[in-house]
N, CA, C and O atoms as a DFTB+ gen file, in Angstrom:
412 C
 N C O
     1  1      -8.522       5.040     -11.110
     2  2      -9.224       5.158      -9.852
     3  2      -9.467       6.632      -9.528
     4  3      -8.535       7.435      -9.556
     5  1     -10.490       6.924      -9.278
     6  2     -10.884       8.097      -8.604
     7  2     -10.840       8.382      -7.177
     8  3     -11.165       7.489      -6.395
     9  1     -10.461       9.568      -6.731
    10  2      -9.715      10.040      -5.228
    11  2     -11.221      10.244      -5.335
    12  3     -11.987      10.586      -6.237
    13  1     -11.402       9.718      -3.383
    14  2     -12.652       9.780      -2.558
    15  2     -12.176      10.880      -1.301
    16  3     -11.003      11.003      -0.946
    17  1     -13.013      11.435      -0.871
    18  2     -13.170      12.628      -0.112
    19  2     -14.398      12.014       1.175
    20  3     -15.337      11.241       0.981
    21  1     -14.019      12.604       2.335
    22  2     -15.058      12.684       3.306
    23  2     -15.217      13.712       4.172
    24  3     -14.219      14.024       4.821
    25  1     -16.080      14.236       4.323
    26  2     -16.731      15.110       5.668
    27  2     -17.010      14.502       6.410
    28  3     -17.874      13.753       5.954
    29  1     -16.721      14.178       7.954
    30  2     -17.686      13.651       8.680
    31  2     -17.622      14.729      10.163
    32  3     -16.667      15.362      10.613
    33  1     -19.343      14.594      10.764
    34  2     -19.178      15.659      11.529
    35  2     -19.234      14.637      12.481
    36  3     -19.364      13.517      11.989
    37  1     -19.157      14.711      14.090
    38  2     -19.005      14.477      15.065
    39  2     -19.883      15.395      16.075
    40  3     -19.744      16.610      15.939
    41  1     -20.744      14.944      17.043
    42  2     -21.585      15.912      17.859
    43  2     -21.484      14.966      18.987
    44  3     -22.104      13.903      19.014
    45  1     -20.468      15.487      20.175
    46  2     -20.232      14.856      21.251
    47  2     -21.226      15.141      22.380
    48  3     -22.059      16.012      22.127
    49  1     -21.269      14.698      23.292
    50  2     -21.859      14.792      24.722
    51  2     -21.049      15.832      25.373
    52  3     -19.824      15.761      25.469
    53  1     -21.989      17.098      25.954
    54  2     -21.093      17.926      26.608
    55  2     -20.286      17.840      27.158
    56  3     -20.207      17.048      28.097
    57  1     -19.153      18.795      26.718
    58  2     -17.224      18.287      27.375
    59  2     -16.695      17.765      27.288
    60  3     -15.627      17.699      27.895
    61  1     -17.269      16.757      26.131
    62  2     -16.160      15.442      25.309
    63  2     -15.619      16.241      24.220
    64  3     -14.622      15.605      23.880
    65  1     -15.683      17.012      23.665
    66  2     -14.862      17.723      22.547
    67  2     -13.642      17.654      22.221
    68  3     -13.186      17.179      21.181
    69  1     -13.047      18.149      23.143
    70  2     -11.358      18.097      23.529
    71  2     -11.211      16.744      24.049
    72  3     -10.075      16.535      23.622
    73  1     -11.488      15.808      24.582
    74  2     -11.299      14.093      24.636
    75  2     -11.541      13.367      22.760
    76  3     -10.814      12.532      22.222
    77  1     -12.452      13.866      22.318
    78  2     -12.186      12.944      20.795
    79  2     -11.222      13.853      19.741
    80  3     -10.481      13.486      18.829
    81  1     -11.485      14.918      20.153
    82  2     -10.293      15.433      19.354
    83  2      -8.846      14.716      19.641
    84  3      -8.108      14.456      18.692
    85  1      -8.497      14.428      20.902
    86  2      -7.335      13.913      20.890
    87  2      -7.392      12.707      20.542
    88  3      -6.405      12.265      19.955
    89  1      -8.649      11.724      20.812
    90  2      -8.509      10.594      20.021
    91  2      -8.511      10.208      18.470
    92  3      -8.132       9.185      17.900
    93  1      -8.976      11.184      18.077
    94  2      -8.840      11.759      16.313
    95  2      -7.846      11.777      15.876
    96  3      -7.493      11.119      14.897
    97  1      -6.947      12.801      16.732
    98  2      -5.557      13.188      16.597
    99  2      -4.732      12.287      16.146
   100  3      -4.023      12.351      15.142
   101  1      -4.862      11.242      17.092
   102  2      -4.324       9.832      17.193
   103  2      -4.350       9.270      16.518
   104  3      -3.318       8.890      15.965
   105  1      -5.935       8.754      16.043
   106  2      -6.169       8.393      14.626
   107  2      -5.578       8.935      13.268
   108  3      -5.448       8.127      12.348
   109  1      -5.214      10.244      13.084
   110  2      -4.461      10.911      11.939
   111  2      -3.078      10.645      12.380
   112  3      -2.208      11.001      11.584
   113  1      -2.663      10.052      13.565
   114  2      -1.357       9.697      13.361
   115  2      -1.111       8.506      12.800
   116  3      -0.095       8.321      12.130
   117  1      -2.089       7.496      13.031
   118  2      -2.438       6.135      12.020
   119  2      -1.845       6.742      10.878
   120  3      -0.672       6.787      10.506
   121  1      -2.971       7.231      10.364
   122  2      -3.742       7.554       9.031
   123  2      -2.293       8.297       7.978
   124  3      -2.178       8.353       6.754
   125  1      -1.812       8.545       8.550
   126  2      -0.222       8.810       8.446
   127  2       0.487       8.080       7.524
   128  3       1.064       8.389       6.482
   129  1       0.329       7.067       8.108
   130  2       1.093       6.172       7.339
   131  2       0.701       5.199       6.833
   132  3       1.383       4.225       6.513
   133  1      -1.175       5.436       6.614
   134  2      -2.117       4.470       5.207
   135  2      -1.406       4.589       4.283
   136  3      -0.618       5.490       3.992
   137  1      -1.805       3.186       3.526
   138  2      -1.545       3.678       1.987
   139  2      -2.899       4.205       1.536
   140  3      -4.038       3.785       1.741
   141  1      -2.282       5.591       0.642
   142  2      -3.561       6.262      -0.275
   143  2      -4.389       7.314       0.634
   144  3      -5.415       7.915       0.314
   145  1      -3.562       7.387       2.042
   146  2      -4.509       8.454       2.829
   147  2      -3.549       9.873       2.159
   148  3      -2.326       9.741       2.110
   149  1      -4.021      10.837       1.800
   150  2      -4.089      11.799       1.401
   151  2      -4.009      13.273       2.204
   152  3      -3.269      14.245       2.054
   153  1      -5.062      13.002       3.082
   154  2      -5.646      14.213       3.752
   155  2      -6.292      13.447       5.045
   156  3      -7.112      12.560       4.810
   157  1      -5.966      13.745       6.366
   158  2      -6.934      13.707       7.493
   159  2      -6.612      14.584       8.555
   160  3      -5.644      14.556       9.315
   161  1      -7.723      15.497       8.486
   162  2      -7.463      16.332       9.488
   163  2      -8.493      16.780      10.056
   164  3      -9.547      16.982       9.453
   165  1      -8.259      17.062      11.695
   166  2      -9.384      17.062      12.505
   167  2      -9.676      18.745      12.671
   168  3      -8.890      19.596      13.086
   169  1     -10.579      18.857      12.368
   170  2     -11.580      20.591      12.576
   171  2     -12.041      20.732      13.785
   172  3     -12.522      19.672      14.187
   173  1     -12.124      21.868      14.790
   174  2     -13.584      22.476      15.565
   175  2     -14.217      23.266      14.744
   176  3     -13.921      23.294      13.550
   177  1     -15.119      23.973      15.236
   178  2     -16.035      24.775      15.090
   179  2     -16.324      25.678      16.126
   180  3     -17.009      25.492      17.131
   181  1     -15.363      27.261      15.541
   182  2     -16.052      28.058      16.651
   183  2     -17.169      28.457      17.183
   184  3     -17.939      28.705      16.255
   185  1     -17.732      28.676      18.326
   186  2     -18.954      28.468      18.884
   187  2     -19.749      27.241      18.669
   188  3     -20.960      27.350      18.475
   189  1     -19.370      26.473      18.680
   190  2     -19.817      24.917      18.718
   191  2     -19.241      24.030      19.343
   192  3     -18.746      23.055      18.777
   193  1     -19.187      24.341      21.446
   194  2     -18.764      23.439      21.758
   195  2     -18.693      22.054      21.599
   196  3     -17.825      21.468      22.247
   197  1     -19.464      21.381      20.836
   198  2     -19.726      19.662      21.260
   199  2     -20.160      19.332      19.552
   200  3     -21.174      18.811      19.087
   201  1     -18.614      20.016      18.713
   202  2     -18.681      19.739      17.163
   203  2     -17.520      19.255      16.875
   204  3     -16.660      20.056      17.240
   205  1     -16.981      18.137      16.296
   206  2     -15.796      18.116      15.760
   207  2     -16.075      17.715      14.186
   208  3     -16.973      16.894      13.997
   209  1     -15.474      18.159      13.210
   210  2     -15.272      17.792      11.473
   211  2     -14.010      17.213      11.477
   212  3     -13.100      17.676      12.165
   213  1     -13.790      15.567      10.276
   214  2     -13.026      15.056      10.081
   215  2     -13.078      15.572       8.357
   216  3     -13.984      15.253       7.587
   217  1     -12.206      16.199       8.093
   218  2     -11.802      15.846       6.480
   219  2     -10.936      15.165       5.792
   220  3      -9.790      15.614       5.772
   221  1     -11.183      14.100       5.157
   222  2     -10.516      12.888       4.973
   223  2      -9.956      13.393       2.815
   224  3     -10.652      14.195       2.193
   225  1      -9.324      13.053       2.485
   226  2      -8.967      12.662       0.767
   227  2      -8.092      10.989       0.935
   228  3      -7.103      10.667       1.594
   229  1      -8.731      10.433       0.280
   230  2      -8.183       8.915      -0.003
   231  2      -7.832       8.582      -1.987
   232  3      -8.493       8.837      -2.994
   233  1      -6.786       8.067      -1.809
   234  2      -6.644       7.580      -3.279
   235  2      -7.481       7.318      -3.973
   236  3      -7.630       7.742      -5.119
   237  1      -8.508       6.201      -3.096
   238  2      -9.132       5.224      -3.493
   239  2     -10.804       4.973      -2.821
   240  3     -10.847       5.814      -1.923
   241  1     -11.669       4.502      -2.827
   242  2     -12.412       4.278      -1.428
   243  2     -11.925       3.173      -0.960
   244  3     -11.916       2.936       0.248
   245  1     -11.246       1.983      -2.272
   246  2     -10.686       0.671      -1.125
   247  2     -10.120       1.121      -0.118
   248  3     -10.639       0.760       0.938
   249  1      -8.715       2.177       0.015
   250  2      -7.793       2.517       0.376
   251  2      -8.365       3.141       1.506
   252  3      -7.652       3.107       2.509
   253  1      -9.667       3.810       1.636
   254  2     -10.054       4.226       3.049
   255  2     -10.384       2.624       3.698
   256  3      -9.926       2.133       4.729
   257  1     -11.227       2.092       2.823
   258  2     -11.654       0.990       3.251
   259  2     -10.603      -0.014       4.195
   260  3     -10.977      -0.569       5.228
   261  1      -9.139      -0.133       3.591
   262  2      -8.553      -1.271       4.081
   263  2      -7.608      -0.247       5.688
   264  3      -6.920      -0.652       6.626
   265  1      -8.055       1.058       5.287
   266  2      -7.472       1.979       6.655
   267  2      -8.448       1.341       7.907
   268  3      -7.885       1.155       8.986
   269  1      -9.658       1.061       7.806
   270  2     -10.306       0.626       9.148
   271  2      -9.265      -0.731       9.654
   272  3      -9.043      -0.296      10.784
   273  1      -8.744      -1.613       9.622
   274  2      -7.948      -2.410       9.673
   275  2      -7.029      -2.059       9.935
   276  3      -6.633      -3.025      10.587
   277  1      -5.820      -0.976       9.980
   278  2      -4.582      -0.501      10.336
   279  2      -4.759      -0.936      11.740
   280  3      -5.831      -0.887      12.344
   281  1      -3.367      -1.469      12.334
   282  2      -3.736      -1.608      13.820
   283  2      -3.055      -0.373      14.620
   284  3      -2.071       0.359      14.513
   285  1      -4.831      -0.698      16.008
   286  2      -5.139       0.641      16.722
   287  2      -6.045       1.584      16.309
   288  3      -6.251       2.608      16.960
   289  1      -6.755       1.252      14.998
   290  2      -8.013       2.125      14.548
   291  2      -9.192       1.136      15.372
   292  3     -10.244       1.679      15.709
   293  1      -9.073       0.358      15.535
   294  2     -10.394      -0.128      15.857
   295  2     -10.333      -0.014      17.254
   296  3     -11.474      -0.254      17.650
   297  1      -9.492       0.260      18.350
   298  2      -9.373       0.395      19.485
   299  2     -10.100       1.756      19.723
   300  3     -11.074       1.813      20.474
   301  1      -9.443       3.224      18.850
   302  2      -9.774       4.510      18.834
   303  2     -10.631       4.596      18.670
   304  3     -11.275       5.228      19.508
   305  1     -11.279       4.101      17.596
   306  2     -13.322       3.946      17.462
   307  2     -13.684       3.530      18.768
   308  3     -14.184       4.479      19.373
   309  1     -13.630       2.399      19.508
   310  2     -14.221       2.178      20.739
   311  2     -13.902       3.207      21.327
   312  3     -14.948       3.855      21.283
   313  1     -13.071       3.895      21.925
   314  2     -12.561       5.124      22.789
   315  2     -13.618       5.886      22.084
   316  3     -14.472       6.371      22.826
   317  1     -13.714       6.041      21.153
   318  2     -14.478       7.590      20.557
   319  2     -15.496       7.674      21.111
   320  3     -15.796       8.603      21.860
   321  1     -16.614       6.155      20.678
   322  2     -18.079       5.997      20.464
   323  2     -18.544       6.695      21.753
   324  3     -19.207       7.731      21.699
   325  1     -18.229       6.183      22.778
   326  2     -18.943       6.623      24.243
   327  2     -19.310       7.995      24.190
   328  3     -20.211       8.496      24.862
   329  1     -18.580       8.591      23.367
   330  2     -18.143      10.435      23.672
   331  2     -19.239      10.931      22.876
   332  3     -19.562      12.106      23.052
   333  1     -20.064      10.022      21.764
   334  2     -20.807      10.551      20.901
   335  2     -22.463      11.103      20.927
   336  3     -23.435      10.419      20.604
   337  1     -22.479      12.007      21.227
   338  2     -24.150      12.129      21.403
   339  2     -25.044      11.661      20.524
   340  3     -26.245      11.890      20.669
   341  1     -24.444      10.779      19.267
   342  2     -25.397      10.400      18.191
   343  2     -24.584       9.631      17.352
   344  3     -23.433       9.298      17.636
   345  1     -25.311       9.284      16.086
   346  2     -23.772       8.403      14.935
   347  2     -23.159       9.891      14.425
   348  3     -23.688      10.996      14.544
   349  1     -21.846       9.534      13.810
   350  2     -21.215      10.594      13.021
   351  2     -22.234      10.784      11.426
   352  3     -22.606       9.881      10.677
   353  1     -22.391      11.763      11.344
   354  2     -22.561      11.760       9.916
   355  2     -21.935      11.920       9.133
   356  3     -20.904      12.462       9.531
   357  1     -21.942      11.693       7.784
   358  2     -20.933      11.737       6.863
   359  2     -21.441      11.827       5.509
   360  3     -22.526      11.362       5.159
   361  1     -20.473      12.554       4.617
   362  2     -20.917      13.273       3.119
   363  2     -19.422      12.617       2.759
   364  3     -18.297      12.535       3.254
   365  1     -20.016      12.284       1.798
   366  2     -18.979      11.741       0.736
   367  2     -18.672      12.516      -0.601
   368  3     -19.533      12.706      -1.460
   369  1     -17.742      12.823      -0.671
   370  2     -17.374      14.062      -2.123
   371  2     -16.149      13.677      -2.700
   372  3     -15.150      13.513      -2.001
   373  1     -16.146      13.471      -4.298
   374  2     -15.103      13.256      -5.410
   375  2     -14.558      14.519      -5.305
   376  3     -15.374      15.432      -5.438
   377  1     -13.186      14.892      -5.066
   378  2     -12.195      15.468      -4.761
   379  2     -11.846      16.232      -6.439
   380  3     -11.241      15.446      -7.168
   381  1     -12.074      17.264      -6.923
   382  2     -12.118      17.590      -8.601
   383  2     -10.067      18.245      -8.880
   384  3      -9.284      18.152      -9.825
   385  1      -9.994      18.735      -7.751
   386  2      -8.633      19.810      -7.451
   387  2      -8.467      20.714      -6.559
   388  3      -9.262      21.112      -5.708
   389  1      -7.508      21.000      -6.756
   390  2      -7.354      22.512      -5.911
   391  2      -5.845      22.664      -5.271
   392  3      -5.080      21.725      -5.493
   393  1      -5.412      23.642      -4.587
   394  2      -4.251      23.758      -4.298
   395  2      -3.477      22.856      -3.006
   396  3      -3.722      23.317      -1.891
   397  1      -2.450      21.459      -3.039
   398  2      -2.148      20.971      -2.124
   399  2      -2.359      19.419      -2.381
   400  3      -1.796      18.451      -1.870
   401  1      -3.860      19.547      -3.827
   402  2      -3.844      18.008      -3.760
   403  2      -3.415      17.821      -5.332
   404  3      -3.829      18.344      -6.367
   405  1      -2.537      16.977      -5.093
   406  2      -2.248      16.138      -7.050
   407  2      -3.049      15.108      -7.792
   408  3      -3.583      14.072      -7.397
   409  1      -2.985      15.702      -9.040
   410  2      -3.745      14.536     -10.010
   411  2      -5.268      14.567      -9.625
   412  3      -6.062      13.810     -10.185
């Protein structure tokens, strides 16, 4: 199996920034204790009030896949959506190496 990678950006409605970040937060406290979650961690962007980046590494893509299902992720998505000035976008990238991740 090949480790799956995600970018996803986030572009909130002015002054929701700091509200999905903490609901993110939350979500990486899930994400914690997926199996096969790897990496999730929530980014700003200086000078970009109304930006948040999720960078995700998963074992697997099932393994992100069966993370939407952890219970309390699907609650945090509803909390999020309202905050969103648009959909999230997202880039998907095969993870090659580097320092922090194995295999």
């Amino acid at each position: 199996m090949d480790k799956v990678g995600l970018y996803v950006k986030f572009r909130t409605q002015a002054g929701h920034r700091d509200s999905l970040v903490k609901i993110l937060l939350e979500a990486a406290g899930l994400m914690a204790g997926a199996s096969g979650c790897e990496l999730y961690m929530v980014n700003t962007v200086p000078g970009e009030d109304d930006v948040v980046w999720v960078t995700e590494i998963w074992r697997s893509a099932a393994d992100h896949e069966v993370s939407l299902s952890v219970p309390g992720v699907r609650e945090l998505i509803g909390q999020a959506m309202p905050l969103l000035a648009g959909p999230p976008e997202r880039i998907d990238v095969r993870p090659a190496g580097g320092a922090g991740l194995d295999g």
